[in-house]
C-alpha positions in Angstrom: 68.2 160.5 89.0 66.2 163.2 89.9 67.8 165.7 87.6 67.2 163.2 84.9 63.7 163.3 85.8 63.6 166.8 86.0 65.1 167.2 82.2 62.5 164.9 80.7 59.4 166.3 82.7 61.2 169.7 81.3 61.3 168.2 77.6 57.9 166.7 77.8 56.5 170.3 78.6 58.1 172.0 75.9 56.7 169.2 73.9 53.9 169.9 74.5 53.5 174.1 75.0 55.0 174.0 71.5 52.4 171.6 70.0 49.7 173.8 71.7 51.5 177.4 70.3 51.6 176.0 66.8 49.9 178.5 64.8 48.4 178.3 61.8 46.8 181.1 59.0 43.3 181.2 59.7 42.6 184.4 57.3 44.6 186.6 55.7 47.6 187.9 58.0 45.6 186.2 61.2 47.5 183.4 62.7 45.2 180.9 65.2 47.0 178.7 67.4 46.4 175.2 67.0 45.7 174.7 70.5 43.2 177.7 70.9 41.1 175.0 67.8 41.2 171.5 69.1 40.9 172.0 72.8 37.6 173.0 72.8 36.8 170.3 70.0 37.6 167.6 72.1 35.6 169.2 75.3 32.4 169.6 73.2 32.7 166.2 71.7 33.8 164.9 74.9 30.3 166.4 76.6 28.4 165.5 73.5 29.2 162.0 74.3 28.4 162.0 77.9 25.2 163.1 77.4 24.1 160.8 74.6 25.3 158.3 76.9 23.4 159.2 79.9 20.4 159.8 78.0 20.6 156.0 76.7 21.3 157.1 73.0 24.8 154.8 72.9 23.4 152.3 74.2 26.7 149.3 74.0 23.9 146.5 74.3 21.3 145.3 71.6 
């Protein structure tokens, strides 16, 4: 059970490095992984969200 455990948690992982180490042509000859692009997306939208929300701008009632 616990080897079977292991092998998915394994799988999962490689999953996921190779979904993050996807590269893609940026320019001409320079490759940019696909990870290195949308992690920092999602942090800045993540914190742009937070603070409109604390500042009152998303407000959920009207």
């Amino acid at each position: 059970m616990i080897e079977i455990l292991y092998k998915f948690a394994n799988l999962s992982a490689s999953f996921i490095n190779k979904i993050f180490e996807f590269e893609i042509e940026f320019s001409n000859g320079q490759f940019v992984q696909i990870g290195k692009v949308v992690c920092p997306f999602v942090v800045f939208v993540v914190c742009l969200y937070l603070t409109l929300d604390a500042l009152g701008i998303l407000d959920k009632e009207e």
